[in-house]
N, CA, C, O and CB atoms as a CASP TS submission, in Angstrom:
PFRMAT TS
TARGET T0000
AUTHOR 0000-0000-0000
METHOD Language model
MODEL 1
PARENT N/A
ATOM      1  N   UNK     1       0.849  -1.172   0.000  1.00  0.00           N
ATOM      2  CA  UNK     1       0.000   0.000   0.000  1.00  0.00           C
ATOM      3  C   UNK     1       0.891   1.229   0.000  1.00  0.00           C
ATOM      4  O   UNK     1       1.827   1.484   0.758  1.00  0.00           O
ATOM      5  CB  UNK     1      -0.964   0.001   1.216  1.00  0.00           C
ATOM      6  N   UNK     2       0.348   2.018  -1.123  1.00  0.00           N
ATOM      7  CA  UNK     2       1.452   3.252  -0.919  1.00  0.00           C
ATOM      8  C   UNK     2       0.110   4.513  -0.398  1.00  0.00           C
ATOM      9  O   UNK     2      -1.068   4.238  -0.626  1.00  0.00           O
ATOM     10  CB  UNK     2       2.580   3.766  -2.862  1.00  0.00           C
ATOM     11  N   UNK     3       0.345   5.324   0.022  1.00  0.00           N
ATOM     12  CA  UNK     3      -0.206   7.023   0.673  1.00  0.00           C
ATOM     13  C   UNK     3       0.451   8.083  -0.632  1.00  0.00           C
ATOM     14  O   UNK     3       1.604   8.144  -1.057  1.00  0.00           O
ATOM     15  CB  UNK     3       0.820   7.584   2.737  1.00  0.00           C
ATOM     16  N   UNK     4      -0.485   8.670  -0.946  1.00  0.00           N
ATOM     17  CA  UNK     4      -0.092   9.889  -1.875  1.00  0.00           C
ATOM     18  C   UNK     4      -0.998  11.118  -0.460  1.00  0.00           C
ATOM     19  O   UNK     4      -2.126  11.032   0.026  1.00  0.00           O
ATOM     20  CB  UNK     4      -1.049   9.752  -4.094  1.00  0.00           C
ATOM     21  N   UNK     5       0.062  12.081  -0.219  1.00  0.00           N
ATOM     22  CA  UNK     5      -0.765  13.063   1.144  1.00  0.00           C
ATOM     23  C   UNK     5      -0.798  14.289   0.300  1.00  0.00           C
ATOM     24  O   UNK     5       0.239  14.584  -0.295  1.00  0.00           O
ATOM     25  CB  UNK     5       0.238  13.390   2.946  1.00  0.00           C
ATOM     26  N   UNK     6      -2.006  15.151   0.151  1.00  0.00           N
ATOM     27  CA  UNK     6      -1.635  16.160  -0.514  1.00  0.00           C
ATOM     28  C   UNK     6      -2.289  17.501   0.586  1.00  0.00           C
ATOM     29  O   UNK     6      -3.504  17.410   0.761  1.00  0.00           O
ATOM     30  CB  UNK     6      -2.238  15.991  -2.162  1.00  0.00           C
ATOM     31  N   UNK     7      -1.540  18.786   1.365  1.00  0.00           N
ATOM     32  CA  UNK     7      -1.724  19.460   2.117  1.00  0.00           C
ATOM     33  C   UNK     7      -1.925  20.824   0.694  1.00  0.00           C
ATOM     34  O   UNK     7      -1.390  21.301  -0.307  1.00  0.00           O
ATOM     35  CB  UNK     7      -0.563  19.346   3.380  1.00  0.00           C
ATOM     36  N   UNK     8      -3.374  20.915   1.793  1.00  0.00           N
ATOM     37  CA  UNK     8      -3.821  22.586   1.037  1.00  0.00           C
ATOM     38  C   UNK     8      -3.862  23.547   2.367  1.00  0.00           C
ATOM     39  O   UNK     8      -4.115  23.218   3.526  1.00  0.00           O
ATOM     40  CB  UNK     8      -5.771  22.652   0.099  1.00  0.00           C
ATOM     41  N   UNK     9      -3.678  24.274   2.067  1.00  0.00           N
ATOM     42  CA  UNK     9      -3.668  25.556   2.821  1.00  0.00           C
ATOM     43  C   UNK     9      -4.916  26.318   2.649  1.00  0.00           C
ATOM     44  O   UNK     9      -4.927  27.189   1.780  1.00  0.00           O
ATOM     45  CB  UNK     9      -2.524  26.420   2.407  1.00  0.00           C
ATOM     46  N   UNK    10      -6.161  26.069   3.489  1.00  0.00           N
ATOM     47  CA  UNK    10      -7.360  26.848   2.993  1.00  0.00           C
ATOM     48  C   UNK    10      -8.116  27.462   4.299  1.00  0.00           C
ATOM     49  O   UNK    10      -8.354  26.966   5.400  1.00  0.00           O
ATOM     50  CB  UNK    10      -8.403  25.827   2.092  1.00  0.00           C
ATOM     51  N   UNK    11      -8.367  28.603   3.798  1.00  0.00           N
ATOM     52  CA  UNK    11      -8.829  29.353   5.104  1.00  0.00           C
ATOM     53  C   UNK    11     -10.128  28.689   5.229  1.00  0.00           C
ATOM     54  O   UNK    11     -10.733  28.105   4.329  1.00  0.00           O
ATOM     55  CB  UNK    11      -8.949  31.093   5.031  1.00  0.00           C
ATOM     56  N   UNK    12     -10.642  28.913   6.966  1.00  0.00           N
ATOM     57  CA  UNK    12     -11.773  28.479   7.598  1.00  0.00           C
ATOM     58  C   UNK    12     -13.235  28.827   6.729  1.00  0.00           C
ATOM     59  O   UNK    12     -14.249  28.139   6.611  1.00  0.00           O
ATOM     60  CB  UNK    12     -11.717  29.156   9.028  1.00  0.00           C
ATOM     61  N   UNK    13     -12.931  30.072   6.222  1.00  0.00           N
ATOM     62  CA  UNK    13     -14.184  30.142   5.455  1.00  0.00           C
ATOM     63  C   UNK    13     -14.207  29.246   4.377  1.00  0.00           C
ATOM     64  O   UNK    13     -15.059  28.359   4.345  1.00  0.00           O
ATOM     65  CB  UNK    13     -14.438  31.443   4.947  1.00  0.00           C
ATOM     66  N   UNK    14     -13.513  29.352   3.642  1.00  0.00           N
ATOM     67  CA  UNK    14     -13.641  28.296   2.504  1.00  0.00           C
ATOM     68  C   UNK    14     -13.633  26.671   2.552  1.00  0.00           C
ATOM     69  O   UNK    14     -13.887  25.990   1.559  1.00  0.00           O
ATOM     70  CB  UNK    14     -12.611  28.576   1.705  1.00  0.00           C
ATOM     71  N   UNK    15     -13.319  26.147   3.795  1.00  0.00           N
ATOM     72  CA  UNK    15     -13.343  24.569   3.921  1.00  0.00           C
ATOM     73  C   UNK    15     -14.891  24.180   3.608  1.00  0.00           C
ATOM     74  O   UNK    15     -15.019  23.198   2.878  1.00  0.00           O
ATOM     75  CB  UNK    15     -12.837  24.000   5.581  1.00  0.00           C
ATOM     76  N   UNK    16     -16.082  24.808   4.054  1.00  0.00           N
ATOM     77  CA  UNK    16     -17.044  23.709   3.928  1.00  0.00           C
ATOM     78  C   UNK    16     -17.140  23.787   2.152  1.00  0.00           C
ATOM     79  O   UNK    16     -17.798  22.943   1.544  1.00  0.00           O
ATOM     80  CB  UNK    16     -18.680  24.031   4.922  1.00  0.00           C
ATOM     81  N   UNK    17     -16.616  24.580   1.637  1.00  0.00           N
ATOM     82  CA  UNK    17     -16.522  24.046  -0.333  1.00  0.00           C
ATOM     83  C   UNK    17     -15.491  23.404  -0.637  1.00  0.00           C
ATOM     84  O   UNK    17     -15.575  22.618  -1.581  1.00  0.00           O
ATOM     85  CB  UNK    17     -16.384  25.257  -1.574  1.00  0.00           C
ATOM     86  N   UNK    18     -14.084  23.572   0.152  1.00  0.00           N
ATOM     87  CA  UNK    18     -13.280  22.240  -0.134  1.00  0.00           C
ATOM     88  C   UNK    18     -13.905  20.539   0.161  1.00  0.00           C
ATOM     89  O   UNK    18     -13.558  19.484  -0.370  1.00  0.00           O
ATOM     90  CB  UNK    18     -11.974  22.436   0.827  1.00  0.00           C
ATOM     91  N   UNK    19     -14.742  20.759   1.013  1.00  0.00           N
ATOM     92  CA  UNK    19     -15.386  19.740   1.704  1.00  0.00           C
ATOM     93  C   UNK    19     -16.489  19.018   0.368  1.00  0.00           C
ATOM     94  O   UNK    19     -16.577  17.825   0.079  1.00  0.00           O
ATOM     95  CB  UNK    19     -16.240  20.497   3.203  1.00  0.00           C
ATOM     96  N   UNK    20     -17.032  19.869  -0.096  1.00  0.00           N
ATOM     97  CA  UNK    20     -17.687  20.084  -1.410  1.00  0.00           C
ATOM     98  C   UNK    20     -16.862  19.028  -2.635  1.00  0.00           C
ATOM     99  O   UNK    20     -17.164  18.001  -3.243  1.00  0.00           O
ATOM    100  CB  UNK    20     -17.543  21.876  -1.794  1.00  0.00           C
ATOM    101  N   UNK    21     -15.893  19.780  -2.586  1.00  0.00           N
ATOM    102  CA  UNK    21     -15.179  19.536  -3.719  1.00  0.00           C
ATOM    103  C   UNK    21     -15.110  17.867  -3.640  1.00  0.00           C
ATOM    104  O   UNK    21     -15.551  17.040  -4.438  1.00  0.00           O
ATOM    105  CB  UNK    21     -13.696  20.379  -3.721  1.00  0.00           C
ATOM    106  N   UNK    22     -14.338  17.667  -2.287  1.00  0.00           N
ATOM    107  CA  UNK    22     -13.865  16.465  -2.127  1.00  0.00           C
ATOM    108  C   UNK    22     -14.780  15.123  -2.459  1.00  0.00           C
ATOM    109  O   UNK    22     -14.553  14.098  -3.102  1.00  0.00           O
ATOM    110  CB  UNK    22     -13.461  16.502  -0.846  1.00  0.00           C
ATOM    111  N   UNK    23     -16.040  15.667  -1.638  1.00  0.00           N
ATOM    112  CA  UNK    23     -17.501  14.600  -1.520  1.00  0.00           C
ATOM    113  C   UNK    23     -17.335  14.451  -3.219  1.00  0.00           C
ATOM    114  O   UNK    23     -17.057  13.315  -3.603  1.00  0.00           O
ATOM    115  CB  UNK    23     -19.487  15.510  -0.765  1.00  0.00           C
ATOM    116  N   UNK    24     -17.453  15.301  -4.056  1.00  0.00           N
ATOM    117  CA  UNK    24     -17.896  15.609  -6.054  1.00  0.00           C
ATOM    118  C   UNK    24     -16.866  14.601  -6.173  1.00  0.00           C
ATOM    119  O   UNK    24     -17.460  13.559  -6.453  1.00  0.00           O
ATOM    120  CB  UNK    24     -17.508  17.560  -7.201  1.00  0.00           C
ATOM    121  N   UNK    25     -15.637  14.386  -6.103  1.00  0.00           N
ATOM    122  CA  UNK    25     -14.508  13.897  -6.680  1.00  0.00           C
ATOM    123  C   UNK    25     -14.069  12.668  -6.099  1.00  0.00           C
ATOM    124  O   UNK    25     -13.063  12.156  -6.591  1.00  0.00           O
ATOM    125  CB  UNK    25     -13.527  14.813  -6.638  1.00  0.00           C
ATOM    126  N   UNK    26     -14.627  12.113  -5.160  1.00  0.00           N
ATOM    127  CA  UNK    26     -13.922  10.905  -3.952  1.00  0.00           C
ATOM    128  C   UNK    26     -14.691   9.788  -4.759  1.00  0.00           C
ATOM    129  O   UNK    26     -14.070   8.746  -4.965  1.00  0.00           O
ATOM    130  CB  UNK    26     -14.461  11.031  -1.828  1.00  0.00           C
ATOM    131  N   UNK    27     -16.092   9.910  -5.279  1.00  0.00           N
ATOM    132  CA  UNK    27     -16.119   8.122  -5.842  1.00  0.00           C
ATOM    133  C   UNK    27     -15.855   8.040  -7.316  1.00  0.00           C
ATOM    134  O   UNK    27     -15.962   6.946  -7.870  1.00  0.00           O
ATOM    135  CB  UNK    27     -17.786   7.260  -5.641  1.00  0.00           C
ATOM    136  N   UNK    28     -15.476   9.248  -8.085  1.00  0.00           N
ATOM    137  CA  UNK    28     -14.702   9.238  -9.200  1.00  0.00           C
ATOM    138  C   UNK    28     -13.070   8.381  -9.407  1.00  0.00           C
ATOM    139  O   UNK    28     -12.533   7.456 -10.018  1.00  0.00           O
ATOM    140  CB  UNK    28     -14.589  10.665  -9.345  1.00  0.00           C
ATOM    141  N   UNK    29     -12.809   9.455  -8.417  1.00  0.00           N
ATOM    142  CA  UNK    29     -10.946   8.818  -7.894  1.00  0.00           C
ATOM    143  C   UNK    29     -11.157   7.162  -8.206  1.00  0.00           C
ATOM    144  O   UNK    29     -10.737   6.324  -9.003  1.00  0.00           O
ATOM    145  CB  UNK    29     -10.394   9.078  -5.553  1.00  0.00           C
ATOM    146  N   UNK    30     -12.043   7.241  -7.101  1.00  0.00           N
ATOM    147  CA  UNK    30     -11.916   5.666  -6.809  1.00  0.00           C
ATOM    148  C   UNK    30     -12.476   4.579  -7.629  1.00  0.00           C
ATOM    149  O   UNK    30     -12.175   3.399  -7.448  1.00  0.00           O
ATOM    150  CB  UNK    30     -12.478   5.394  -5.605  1.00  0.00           C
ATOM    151  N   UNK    31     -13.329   5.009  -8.571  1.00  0.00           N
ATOM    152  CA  UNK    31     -13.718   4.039  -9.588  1.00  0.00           C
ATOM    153  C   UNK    31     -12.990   4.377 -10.590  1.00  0.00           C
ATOM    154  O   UNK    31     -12.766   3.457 -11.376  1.00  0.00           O
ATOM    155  CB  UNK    31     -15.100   3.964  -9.959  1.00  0.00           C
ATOM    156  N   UNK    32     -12.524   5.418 -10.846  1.00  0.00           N
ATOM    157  CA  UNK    32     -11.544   5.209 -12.977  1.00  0.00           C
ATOM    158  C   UNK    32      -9.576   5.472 -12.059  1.00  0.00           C
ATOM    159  O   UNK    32      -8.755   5.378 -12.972  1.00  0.00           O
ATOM    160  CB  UNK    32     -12.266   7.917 -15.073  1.00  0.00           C
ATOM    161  N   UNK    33      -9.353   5.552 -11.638  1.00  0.00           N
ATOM    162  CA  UNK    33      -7.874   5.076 -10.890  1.00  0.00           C
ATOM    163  C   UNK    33      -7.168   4.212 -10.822  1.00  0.00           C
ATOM    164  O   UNK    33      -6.948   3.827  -9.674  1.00  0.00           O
ATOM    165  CB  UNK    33      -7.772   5.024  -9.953  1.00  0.00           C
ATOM    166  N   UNK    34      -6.629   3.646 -11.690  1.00  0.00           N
ATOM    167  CA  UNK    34      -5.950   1.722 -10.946  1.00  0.00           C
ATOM    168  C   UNK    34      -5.597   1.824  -9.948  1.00  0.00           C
ATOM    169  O   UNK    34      -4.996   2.813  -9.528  1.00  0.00           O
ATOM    170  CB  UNK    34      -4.592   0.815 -11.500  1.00  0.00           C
ATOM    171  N   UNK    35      -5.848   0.936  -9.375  1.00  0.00           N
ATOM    172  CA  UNK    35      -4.996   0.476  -7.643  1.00  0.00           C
ATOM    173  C   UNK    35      -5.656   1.513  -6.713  1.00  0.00           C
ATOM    174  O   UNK    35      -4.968   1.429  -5.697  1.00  0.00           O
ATOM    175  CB  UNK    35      -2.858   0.781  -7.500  1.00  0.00           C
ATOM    176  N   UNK    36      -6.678   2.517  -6.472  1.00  0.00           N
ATOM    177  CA  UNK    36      -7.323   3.465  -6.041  1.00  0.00           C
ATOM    178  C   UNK    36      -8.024   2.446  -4.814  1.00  0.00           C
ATOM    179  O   UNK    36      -8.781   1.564  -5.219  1.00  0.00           O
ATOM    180  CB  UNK    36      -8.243   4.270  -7.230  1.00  0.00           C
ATOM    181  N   UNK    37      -7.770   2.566  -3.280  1.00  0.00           N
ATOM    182  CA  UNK    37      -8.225   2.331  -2.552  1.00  0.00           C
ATOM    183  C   UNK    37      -8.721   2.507  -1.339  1.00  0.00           C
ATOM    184  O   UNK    37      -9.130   1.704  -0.501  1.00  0.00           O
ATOM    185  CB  UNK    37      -7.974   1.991  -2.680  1.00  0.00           C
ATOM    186  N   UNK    38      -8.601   4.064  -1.354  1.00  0.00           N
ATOM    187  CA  UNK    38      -9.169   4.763  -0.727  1.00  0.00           C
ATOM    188  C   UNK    38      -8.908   6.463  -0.823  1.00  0.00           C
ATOM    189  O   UNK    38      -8.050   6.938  -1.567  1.00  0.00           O
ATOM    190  CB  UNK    38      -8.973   4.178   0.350  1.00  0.00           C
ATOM    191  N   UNK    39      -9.680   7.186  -0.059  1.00  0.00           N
ATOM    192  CA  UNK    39      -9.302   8.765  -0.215  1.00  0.00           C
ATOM    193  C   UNK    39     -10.198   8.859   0.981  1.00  0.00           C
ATOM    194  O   UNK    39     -11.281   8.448   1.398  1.00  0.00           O
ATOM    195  CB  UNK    39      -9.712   9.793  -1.796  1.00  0.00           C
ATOM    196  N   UNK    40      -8.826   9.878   1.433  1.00  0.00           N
ATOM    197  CA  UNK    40      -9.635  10.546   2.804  1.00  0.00           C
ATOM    198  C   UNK    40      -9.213  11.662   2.915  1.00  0.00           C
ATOM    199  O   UNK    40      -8.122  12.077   2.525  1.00  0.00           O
ATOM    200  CB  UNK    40      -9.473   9.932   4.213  1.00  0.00           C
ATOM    201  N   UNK    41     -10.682  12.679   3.870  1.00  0.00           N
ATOM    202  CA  UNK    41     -10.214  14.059   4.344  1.00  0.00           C
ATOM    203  C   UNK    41      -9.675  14.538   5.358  1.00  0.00           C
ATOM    204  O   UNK    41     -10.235  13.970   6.296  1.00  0.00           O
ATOM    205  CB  UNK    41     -10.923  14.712   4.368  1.00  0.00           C
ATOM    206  N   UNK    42      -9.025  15.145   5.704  1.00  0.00           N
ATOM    207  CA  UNK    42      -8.499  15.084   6.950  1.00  0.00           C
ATOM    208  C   UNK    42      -8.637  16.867   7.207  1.00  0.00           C
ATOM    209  O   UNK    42      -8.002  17.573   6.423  1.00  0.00           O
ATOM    210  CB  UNK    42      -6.821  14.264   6.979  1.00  0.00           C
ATOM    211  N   UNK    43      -9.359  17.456   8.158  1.00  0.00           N
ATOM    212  CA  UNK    43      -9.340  18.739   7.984  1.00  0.00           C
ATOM    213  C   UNK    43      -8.498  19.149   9.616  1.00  0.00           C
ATOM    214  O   UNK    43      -8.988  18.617  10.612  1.00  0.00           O
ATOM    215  CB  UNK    43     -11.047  19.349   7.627  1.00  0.00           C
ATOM    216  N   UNK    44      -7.713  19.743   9.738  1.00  0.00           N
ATOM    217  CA  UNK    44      -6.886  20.426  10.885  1.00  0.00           C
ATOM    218  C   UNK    44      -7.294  21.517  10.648  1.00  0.00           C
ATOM    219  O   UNK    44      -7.837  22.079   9.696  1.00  0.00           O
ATOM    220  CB  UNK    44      -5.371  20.383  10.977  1.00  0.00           C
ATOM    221  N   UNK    45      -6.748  21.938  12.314  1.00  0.00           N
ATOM    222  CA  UNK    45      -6.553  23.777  12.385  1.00  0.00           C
ATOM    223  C   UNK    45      -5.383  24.216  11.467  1.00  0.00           C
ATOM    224  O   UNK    45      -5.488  25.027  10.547  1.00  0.00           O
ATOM    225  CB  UNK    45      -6.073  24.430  14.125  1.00  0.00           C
ATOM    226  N   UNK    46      -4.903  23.942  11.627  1.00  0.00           N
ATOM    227  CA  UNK    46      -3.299  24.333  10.766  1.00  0.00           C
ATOM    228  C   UNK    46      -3.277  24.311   9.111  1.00  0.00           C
ATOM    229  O   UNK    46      -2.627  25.185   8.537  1.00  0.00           O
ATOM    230  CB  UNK    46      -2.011  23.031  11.198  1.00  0.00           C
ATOM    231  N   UNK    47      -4.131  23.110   8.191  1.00  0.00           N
ATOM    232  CA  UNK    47      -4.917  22.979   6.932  1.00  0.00           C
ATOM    233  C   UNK    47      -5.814  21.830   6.997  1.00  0.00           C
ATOM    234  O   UNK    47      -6.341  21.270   7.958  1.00  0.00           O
ATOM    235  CB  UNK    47      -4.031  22.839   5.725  1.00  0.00           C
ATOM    236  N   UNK    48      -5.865  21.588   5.585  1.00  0.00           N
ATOM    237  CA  UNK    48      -6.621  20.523   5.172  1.00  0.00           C
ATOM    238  C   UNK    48      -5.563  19.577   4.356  1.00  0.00           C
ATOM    239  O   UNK    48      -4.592  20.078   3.790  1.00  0.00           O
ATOM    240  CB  UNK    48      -7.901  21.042   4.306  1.00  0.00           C
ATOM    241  N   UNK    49      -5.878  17.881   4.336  1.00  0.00           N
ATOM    242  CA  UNK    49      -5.124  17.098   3.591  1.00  0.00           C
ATOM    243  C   UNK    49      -6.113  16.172   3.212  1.00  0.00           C
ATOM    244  O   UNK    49      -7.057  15.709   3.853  1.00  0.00           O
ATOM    245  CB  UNK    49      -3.933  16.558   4.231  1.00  0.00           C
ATOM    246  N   UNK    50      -5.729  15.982   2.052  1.00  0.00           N
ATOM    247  CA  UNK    50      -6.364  14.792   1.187  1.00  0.00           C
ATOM    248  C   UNK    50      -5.186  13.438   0.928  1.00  0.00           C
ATOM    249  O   UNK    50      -4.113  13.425   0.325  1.00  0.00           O
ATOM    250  CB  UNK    50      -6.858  15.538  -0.481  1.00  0.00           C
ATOM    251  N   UNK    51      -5.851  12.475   1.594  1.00  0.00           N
ATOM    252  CA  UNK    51      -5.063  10.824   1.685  1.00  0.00           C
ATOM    253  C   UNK    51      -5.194  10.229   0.422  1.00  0.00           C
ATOM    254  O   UNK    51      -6.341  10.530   0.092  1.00  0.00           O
ATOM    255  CB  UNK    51      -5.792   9.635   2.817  1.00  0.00           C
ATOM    256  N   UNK    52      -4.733   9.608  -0.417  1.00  0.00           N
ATOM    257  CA  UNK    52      -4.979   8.617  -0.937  1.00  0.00           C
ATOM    258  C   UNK    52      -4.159   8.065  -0.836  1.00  0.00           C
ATOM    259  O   UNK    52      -2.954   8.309  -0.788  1.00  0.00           O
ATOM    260  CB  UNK    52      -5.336   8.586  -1.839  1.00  0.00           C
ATOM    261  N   UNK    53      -5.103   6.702  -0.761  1.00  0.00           N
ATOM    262  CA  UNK    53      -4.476   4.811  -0.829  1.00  0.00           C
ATOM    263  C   UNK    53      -4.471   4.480  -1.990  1.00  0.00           C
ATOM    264  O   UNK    53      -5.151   5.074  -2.826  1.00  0.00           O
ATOM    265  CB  UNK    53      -5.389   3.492  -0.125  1.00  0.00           C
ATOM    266  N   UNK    54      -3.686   3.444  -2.283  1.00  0.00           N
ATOM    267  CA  UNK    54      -3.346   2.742  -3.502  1.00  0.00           C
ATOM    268  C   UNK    54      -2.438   1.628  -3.080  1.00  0.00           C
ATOM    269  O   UNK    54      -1.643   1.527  -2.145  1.00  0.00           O
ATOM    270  CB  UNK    54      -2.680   3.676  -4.574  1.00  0.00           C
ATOM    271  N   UNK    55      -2.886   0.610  -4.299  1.00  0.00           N
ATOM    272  CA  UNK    55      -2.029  -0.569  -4.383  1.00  0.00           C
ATOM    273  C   UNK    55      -0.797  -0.640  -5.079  1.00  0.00           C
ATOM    274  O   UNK    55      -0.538  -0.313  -6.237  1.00  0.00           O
ATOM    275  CB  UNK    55      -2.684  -1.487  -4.866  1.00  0.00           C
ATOM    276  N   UNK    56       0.201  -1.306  -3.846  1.00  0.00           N
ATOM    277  CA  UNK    56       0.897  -1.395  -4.775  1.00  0.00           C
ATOM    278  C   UNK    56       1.221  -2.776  -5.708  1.00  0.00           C
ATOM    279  O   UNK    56       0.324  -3.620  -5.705  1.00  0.00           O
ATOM    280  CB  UNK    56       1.817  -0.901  -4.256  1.00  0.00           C
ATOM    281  N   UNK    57       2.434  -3.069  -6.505  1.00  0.00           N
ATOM    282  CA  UNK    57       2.554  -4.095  -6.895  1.00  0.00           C
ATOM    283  C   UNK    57       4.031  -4.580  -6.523  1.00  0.00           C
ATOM    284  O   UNK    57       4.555  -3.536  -6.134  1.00  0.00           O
ATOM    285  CB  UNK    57       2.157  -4.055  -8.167  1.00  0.00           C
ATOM    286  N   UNK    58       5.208  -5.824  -6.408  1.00  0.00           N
ATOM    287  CA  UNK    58       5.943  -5.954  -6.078  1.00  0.00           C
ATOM    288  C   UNK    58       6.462  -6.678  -7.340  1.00  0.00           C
ATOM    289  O   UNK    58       7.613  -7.114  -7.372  1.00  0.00           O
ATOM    290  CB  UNK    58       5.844  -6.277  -4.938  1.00  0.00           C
TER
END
């Protein structure tokens, strides 16, 4: 399993439309993606990060 972490920097007002964004785009990712096995939000005081899982292969 590999983690792709991607940190945005978004002010408090604007998270509940990043939040938006994410919900629009999370079962896309995950159905046309190879190896796509999860995506998550993670919202902090400090920012916001978006997880994705994936398979790997050896």
């Amino acid at each position: 399993m590999a983690y792709l972490q991607i940190t945005l920097n978004i002010s408090n007002h604007n998270r509940p439309a990043a939040a938006n964004v994410y919900q629009k785009h999370k079962t896309s990712f995950l159905n046309t993606i190879a190896g796509a096995t999860s995506k998550e939000l993670l919202i902090r005081d400090e920012d916001v990060q978006v997880l994705h899982g994936l398979e790997t292969t050896t």
